[in-house]
N, C-alpha and C positions, 0 to 999 in steps of 0.2 A: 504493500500500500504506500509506501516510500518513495515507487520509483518515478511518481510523476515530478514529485518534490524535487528528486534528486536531480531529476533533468531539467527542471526550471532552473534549478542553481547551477547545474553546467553551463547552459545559455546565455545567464546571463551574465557570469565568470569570461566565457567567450566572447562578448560584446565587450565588457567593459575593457578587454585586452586587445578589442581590433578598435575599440573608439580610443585608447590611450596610443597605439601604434599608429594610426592614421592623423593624430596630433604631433607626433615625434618632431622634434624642430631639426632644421636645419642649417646650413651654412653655403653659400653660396659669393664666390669673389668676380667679380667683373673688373676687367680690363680697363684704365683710366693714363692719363698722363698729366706732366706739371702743368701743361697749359691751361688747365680749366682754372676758371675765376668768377664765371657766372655758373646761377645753379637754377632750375627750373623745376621746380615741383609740381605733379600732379595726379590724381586719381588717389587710392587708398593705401600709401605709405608714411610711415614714421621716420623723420629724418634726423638723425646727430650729425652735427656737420664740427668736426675738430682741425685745427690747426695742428699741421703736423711737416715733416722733410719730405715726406715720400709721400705722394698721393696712393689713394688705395678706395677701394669699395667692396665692402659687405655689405648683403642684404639675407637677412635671418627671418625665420617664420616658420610657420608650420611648411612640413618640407610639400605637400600636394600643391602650394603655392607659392615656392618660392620662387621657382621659372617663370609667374607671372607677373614682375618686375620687369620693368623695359628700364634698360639704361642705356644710352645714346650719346655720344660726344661729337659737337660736333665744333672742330675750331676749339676756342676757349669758352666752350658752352658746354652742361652736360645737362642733359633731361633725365630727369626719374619721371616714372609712370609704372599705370599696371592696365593689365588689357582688359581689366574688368572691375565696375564700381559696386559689382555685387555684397549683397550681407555677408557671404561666405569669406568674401574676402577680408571684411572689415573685420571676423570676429576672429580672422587666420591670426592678425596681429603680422604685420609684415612692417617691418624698420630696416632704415639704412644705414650703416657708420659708413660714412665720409670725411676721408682726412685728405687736407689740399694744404700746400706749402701760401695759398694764396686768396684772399677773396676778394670778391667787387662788388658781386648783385648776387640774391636771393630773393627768385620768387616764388610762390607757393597759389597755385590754387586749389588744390588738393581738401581734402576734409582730416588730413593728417597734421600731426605735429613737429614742429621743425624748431630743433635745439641750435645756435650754433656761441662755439666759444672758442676762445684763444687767438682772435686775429686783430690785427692794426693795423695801420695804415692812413691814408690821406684823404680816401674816400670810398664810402659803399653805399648801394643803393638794395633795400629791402621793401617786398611788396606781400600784402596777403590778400586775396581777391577769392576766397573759400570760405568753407567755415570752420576751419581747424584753426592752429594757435600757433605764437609765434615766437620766441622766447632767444633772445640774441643778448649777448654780455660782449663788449668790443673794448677798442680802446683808437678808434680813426677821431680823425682832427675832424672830419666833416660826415655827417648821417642823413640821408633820407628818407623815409619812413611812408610811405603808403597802405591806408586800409582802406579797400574797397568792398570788404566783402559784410559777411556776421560772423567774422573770428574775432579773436583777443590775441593783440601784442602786447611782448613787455621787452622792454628796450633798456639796457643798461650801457651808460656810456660814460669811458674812464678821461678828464681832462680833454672834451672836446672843444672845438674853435665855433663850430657850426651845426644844429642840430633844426632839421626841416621835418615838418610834419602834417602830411597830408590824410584828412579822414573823410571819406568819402559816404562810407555805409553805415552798417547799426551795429561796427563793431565798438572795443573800448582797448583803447592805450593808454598801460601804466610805464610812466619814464621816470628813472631812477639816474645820477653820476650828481656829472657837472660841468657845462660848459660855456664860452663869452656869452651868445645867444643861443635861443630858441624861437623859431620863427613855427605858427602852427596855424591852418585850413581846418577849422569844422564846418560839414556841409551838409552832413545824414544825419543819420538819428544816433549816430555815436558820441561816445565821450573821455576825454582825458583825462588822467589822474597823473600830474607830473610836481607833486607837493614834497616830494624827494629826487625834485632836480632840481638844483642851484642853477642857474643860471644870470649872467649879470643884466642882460637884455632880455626880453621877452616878448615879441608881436604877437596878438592872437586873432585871427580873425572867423569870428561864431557867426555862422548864416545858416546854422541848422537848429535841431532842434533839443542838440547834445547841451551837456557841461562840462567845463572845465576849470581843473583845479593847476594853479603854477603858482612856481617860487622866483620872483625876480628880486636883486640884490638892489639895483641902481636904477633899470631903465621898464616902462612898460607901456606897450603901445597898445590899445585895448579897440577893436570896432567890430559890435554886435550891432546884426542884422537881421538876427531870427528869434527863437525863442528860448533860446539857453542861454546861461547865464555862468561866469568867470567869476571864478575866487582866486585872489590872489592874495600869495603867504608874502615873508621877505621885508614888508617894507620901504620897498623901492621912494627914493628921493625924485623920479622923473616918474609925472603918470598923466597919459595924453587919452583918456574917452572919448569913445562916440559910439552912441546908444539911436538905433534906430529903430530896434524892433522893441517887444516885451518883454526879453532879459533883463540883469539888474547884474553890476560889480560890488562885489562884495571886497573888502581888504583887511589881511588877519594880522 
């Protein structure tokens, strides 16, 4: 009277040993060189992007999808993508480590996350135009920052010159360092949190429907047009408004 039992437990002993083998991860290295400096993200991948001597790329995941990564170099460009935006793919967990001697631009439309650390320089340009997240720690003299899409950037910048910020969609950017200026576009329904970046100058200009929060030391140039409203930390000794919509300046 046992044995229907017993074979139920077989069955499902056997499942659980082919759904843990059919999950087995993998490791997968793709071919790259020093040239690349721009990076293009898209479809369902996780990106670490590290400063390193040797360029290199791994992409890891459940091994049934790890062959559905596309990586693409072309000139001083490389594309990630995957051939497919399915659930199966998203729940594969599929990430990239990328280490480049070098970087410029990062873009991402993808619904993944994109880490990058360790690099400097004179200038790079970073876009997110998806809904995944954006999460960059640098140390370049000059930063441009683009959100177009419903993702979250967080921008951390060590001793910059020039920090440019463009928000287009209904994401939200939190800015953390320090640098002369910050010059910042709200136009969607996003908003900034930049009340842990120093900066001596500060332009903002609000024609959306976002907030934002900054820290200006000395200078702040303020002109709201829409319906969001600026808080400004710091103190700044220079402060030029112009209020044309139903926002309101607030000063901490």
């Amino acid at each position: 009277m046992h044995k229907p039992l017993s074979l139920a437990l077989l069955m499902t002993t056997l499942w659980l040993m082919l759904g843990a083998a059919s999950a087995e991860e993998a490791t997968a290295t793709r071919t790259i060189d020093a040239r690349v400096v721009r990076v293009k993200l898209d479809g369902v991948i996780d990106l670490r992007l590290m400063q390193g001597a040797e360029p290199s790329l791994r992409i890891i995941g459940d091994r049934r999808f790890v062959d559905k990564a596309i990586a693409v170099q072309t000139g001083d460009t490389l594309q990630l993508d995957s051939d497919t935006n399915d659930g199966k793919l998203r729940r594969a967990g599929l990430r990239a480590e990328l280490v480049l001697p070098q970087l410029r631009e990062v873009v991402s439309d993808g619904v993944g996350s994109t880490e990058v650390s360790g690099f400097s320089g004179d200038e790079i340009d970073i876009t997110l135009d998806g809904a995944g997240s954006m999460k960059i720690v640098s140390a370049y003299r000059r930063l441009r920052a683009t959100l177009c899409g419903m993702g979250s950037m967080h921008v951390w910048v060590a001793d910059g010159e020039d920090v440019e910020l463009d928000l287009r969609g209904a994401g939200y950017v939190t800015l953390g360092g320090t640098s002369k200026q910050l010059r910042a576009s709200l136009g969607g329904l996003g908003g900034l949190n930049a009340q842990q970046f120093q900066a001596d100058s500060v332009d903002i200009d609000l024609s959306g429907l976002g907030n934002a929060t900054v820290n200006a030391r000395t200078n702040a140039n303020l002109h709201l047009s829409g319906l969001g409203s600026v808080t400004v930390y710091g103190k700044p000794l220079n402060r030029n408004v112009s209020v044309d919509g139903l926002g309101k300046v607030s000063w901490k």
